[in-house]
N, CA, C and O atoms as a printed pandas DataFrame, in Angstrom:
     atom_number atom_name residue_name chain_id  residue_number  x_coord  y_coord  z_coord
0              1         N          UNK        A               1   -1.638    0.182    3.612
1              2        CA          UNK        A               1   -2.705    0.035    2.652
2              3         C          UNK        A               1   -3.636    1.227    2.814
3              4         O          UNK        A               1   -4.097    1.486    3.925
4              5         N          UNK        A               2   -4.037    2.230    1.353
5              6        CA          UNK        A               2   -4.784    3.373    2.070
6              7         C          UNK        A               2   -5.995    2.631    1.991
7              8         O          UNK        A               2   -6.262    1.472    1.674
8              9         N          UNK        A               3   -6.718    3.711    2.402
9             10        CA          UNK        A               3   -8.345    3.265    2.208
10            11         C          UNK        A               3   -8.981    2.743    1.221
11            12         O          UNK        A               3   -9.675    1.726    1.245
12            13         N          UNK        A               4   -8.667    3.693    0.005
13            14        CA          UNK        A               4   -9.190    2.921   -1.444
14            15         C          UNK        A               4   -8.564    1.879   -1.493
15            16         O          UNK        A               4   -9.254    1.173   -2.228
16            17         N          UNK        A               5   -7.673    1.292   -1.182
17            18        CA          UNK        A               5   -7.118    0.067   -1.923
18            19         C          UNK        A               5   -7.825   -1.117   -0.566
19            20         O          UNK        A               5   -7.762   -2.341   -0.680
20            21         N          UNK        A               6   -8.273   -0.606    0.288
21            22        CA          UNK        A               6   -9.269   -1.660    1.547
22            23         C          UNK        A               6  -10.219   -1.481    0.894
23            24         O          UNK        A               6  -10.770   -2.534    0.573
24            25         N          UNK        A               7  -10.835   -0.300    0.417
25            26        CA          UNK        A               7  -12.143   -0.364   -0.357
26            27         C          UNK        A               7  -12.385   -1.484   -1.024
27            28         O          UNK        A               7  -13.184   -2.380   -0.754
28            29         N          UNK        A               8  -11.368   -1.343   -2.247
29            30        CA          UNK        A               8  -11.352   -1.848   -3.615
30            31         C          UNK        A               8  -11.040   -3.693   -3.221
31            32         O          UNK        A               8  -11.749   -4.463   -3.868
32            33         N          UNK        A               9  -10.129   -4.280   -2.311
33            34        CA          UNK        A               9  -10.087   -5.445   -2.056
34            35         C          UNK        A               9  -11.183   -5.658   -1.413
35            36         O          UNK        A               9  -11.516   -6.801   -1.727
36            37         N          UNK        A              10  -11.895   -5.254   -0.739
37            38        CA          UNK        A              10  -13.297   -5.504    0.130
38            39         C          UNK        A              10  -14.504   -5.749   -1.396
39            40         O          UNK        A              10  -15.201   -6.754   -1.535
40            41         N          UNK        A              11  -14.485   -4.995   -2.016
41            42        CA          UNK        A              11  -15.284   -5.113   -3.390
42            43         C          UNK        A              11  -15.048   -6.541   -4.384
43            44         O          UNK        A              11  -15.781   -7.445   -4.786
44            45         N          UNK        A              12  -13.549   -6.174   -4.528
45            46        CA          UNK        A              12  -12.925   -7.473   -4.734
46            47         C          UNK        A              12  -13.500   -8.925   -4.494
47            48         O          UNK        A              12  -14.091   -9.881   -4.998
48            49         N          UNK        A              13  -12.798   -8.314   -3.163
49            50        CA          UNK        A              13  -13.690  -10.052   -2.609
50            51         C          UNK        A              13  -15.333  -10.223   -2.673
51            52         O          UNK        A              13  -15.940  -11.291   -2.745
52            53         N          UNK        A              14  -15.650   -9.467   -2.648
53            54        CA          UNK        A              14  -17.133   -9.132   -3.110
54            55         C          UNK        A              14  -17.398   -9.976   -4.471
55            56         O          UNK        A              14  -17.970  -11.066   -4.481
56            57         N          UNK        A              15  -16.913   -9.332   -5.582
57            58        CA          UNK        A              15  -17.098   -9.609   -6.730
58            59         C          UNK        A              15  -16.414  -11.111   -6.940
59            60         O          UNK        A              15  -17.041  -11.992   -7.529
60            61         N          UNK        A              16  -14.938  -11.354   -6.356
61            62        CA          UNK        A              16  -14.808  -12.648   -6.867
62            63         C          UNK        A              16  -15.365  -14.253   -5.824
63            64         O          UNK        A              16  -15.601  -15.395   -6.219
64            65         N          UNK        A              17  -15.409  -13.659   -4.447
65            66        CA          UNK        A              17  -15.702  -14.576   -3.767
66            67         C          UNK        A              17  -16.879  -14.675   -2.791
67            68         O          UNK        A              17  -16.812  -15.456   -1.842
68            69         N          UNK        A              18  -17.921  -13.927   -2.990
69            70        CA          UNK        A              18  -19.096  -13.338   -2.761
70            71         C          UNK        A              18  -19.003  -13.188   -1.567
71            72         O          UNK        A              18  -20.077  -13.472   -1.036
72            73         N          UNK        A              19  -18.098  -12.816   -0.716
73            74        CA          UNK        A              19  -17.864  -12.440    0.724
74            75         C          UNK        A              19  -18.321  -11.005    0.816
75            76         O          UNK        A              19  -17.990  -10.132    0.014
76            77         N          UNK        A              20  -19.209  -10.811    1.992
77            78        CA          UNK        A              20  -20.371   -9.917    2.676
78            79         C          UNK        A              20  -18.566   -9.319    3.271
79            80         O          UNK        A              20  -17.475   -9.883    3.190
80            81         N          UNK        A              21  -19.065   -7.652    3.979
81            82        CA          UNK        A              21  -18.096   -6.850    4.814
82            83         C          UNK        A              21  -18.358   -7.838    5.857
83            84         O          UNK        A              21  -17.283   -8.271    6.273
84            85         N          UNK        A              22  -19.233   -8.297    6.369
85            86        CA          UNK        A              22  -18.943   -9.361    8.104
86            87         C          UNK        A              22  -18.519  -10.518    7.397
87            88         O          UNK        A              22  -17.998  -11.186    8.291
88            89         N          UNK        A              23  -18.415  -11.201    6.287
89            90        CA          UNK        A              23  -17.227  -12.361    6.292
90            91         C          UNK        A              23  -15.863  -11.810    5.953
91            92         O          UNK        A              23  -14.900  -12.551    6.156
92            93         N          UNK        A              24  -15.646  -10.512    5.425
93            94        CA          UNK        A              24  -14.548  -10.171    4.761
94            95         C          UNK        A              24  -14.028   -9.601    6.875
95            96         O          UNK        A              24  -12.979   -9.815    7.483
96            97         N          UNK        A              25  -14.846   -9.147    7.171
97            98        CA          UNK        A              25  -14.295   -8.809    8.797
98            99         C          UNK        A              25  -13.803  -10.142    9.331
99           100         O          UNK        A              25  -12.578  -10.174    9.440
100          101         N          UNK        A              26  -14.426  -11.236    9.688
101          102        CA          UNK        A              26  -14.270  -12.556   10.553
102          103         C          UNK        A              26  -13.237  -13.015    9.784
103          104         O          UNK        A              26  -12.300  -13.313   10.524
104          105         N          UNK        A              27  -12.905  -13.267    8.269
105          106        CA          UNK        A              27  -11.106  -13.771    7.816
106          107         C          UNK        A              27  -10.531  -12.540    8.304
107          108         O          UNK        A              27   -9.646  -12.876    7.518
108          109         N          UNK        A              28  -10.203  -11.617    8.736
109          110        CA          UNK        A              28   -9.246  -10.316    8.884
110          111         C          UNK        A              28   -9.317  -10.751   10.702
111          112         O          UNK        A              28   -8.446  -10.287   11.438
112          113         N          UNK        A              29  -10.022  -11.331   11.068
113          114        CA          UNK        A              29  -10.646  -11.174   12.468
114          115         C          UNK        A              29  -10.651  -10.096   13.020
115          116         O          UNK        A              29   -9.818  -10.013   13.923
116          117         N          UNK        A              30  -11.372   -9.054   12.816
117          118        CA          UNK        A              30  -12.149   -7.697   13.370
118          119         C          UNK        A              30  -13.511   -7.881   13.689
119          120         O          UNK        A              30  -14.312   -8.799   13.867
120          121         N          UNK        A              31  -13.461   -6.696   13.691
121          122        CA          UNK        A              31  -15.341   -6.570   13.855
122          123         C          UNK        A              31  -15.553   -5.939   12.523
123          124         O          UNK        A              31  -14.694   -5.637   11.694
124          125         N          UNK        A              32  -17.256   -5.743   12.440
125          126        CA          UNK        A              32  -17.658   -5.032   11.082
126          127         C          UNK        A              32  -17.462   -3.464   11.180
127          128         O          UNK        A              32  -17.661   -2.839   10.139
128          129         N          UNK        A              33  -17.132   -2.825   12.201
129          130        CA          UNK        A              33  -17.061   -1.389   12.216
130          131         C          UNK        A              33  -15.632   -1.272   11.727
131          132         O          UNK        A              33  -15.649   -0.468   10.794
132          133         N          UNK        A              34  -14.238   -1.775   11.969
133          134        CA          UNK        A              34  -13.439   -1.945   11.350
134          135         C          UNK        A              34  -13.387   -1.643   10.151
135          136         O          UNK        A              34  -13.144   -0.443   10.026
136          137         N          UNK        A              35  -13.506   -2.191    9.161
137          138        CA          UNK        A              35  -14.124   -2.587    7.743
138          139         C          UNK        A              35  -14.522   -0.780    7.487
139          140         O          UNK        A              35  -13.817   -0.039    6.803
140          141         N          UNK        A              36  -15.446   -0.464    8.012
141          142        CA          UNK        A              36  -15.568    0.982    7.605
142          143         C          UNK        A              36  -14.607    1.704    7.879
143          144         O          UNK        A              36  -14.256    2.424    6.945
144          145         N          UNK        A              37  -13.914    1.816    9.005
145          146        CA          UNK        A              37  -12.845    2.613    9.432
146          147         C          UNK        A              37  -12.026    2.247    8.246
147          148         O          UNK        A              37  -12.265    2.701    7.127
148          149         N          UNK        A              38  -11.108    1.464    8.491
149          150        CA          UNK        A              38  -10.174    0.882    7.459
150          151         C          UNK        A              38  -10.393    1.275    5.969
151          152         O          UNK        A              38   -9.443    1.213    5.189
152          153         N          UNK        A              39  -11.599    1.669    5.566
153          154        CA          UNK        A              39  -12.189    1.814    4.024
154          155         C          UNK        A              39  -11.914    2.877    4.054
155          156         O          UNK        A              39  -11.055    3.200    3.233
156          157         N          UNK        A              40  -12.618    4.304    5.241
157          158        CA          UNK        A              40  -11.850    5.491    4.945
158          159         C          UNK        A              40  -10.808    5.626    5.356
159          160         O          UNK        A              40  -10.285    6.188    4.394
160          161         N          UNK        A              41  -10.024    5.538    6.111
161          162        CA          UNK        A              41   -8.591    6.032    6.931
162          163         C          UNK        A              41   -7.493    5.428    6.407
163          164         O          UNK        A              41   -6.469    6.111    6.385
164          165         N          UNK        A              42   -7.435    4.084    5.885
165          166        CA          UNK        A              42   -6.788    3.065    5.410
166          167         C          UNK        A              42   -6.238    1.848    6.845
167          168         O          UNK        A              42   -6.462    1.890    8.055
168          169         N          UNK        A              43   -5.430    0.820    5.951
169          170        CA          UNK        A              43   -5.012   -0.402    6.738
170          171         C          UNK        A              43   -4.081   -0.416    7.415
171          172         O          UNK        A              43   -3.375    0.485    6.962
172          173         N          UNK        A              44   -3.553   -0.885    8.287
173          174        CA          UNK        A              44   -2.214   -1.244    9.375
174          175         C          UNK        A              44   -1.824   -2.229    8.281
175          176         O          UNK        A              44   -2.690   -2.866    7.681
176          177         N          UNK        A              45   -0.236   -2.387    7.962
177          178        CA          UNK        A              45    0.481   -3.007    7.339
178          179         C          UNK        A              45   -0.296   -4.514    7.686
179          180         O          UNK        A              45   -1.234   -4.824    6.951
180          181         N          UNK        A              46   -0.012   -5.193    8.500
181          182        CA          UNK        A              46   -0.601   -6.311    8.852
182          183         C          UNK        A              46   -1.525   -6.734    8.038
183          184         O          UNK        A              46   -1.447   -7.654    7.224
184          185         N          UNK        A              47   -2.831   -5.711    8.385
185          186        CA          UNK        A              47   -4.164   -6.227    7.553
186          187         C          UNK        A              47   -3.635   -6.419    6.167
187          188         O          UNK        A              47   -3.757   -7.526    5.643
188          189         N          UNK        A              48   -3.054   -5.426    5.525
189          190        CA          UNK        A              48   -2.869   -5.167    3.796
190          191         C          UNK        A              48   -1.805   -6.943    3.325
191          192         O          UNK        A              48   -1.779   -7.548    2.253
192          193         N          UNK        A              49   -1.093   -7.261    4.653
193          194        CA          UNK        A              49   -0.839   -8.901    4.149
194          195         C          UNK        A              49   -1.692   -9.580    4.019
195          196         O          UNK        A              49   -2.004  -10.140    2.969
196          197         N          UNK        A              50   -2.266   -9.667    5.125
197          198        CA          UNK        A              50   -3.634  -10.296    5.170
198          199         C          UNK        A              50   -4.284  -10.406    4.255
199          200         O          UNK        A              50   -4.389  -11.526    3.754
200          201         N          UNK        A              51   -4.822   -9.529    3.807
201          202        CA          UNK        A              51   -5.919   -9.038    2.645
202          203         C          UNK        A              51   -5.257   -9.497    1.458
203          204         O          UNK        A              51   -6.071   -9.906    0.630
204          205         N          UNK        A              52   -3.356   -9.615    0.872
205          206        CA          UNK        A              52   -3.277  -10.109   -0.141
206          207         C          UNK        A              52   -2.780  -11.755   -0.269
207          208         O          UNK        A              52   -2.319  -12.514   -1.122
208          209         N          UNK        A              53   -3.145  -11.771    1.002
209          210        CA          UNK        A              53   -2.910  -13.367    1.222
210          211         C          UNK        A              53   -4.431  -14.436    0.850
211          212         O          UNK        A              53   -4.565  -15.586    0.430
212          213         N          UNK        A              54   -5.207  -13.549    1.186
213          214        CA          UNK        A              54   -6.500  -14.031    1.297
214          215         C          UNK        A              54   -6.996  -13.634   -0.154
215          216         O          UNK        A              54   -7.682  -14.569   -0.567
216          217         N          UNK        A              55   -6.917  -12.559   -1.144
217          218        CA          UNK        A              55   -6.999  -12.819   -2.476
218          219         C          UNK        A              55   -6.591  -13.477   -3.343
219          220         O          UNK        A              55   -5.390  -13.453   -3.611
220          221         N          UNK        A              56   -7.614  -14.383   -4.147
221          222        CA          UNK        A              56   -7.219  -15.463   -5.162
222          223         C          UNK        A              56   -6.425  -14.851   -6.265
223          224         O          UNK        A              56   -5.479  -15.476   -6.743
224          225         N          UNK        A              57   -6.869  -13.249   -6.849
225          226        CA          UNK        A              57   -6.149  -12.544   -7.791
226          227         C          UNK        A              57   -4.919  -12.924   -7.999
227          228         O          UNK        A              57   -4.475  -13.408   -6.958
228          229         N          UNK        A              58   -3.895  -12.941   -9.134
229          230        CA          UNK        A              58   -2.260  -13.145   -8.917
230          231         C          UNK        A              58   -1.883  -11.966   -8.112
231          232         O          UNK        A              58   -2.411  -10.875   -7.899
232          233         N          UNK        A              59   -1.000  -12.438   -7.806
233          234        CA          UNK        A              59   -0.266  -10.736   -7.245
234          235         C          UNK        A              59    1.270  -10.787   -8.416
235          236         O          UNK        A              59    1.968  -11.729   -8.792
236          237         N          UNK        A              60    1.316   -9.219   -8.718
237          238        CA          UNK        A              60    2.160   -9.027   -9.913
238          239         C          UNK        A              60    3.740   -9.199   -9.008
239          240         O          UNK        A              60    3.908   -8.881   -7.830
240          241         N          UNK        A              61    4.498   -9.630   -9.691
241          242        CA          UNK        A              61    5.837  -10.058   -9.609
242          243         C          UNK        A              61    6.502   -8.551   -8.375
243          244         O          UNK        A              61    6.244   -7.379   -8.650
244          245         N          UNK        A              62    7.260   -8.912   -7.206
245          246        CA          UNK        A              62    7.965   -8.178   -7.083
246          247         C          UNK        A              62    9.360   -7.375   -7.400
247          248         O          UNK        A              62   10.284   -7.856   -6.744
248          249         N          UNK        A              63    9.644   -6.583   -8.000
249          250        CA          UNK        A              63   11.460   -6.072   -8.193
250          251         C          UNK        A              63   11.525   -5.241   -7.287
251          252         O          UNK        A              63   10.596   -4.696   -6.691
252          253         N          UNK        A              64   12.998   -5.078   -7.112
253          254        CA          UNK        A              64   13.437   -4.015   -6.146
254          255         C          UNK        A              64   13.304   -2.943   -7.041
255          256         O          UNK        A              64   13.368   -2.973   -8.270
256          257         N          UNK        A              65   13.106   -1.957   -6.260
257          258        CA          UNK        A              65   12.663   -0.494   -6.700
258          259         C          UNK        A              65   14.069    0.286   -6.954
259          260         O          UNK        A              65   14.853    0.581   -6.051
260          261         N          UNK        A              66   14.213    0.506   -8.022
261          262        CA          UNK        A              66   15.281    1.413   -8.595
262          263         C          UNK        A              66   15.756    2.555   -7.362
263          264         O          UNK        A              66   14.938    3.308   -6.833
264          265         N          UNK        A              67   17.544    2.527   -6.938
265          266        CA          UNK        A              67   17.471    3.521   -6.075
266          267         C          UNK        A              67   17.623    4.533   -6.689
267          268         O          UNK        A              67   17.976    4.513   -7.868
268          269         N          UNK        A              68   17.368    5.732   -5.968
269          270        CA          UNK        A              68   17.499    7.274   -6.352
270          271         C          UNK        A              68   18.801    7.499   -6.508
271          272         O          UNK        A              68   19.510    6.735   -5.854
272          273         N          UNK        A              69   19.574    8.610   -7.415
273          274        CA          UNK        A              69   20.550    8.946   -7.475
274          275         C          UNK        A              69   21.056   10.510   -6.998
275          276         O          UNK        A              69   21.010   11.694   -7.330
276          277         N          UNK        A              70   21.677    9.392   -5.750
277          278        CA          UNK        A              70   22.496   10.787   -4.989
278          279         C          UNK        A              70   24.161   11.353   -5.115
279          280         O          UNK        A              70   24.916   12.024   -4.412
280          281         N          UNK        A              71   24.203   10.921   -5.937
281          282        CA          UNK        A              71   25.628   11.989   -6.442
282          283         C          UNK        A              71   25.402   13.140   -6.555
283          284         O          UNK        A              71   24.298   13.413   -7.028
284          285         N          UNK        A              72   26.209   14.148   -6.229
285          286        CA          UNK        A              72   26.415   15.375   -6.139
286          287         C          UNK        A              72   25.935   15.597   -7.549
287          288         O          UNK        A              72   25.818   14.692   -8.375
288          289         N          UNK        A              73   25.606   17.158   -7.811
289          290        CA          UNK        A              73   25.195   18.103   -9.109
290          291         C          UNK        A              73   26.925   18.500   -9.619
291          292         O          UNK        A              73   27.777   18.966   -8.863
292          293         N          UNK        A              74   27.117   18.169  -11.071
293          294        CA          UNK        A              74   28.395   19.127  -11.041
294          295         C          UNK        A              74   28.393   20.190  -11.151
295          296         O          UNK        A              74   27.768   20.676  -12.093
296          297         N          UNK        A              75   29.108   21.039  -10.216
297          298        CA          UNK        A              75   29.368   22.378  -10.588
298          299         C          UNK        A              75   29.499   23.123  -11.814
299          300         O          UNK        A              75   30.211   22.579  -12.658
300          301         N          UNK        A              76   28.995   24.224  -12.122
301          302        CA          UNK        A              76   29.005   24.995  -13.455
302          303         C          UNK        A              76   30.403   25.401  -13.674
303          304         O          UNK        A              76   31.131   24.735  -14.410
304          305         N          UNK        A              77   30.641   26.012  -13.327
305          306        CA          UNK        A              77   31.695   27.017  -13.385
306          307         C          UNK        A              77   32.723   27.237  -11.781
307          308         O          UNK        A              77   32.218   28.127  -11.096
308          309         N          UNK        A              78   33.456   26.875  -11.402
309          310        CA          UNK        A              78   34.776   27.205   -9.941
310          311         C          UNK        A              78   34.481   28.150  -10.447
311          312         O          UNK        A              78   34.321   28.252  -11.663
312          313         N          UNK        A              79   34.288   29.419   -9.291
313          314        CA          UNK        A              79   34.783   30.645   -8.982
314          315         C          UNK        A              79   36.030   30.741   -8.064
315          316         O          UNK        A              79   36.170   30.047   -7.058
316          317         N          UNK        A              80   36.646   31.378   -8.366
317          318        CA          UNK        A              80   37.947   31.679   -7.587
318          319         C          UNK        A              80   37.644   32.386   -6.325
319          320         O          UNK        A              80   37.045   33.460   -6.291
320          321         N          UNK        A              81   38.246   31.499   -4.887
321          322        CA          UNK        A              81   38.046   32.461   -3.551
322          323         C          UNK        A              81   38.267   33.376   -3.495
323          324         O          UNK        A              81   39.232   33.723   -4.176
324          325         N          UNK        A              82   37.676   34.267   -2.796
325          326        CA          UNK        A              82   38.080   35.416   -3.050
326          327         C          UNK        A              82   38.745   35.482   -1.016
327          328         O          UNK        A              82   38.398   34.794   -0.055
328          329         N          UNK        A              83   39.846   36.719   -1.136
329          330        CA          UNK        A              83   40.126   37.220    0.324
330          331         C          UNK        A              83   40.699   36.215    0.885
331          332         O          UNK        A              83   40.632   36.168    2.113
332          333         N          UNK        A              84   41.346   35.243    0.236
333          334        CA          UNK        A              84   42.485   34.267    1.115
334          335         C          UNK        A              84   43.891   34.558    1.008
335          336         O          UNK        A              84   44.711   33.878    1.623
């Protein structure tokens, strides 16, 4: 979770559940200096469950993420070896 998105759920909960940074710290169980760290630097995976466990918001549907495609490029044009 980076920072803005600890920001923005800390606000969050702000706005929807009038939770202060020291109640939004005591559900996370940290301290309040936390809370700042975490806002700039961002979250340990852990917290970022936490944090969307503890928001009433929906959370949007998960899909698996399309894989990348690694097949080879086709070749333009075979050149003929040369010196065999």
């Amino acid at each position: 979770m980076t920072g803005a998105d600890f920001a923005a759920w800390v606000a969050a909960m702000k706005a929807t559940r009038k939770w202060t940074k020291t109640r939004c710290a005591k559900e996370l169980g940290c301290g309040i200096n936390q809370i700042a760290v975490w806002s700039a630097q961002g979250a340990p995976t852990y917290i970022g469950l936490a944090c969307a466990a503890l928001d009433p918001r929906p959370v949007a549907p998960w899909s698996e993420p399309k894989a990348p495609d690694i097949r080879p490029r086709e070749r333009a044009a075979r050149q003929p070896r040369r010196g065999r």
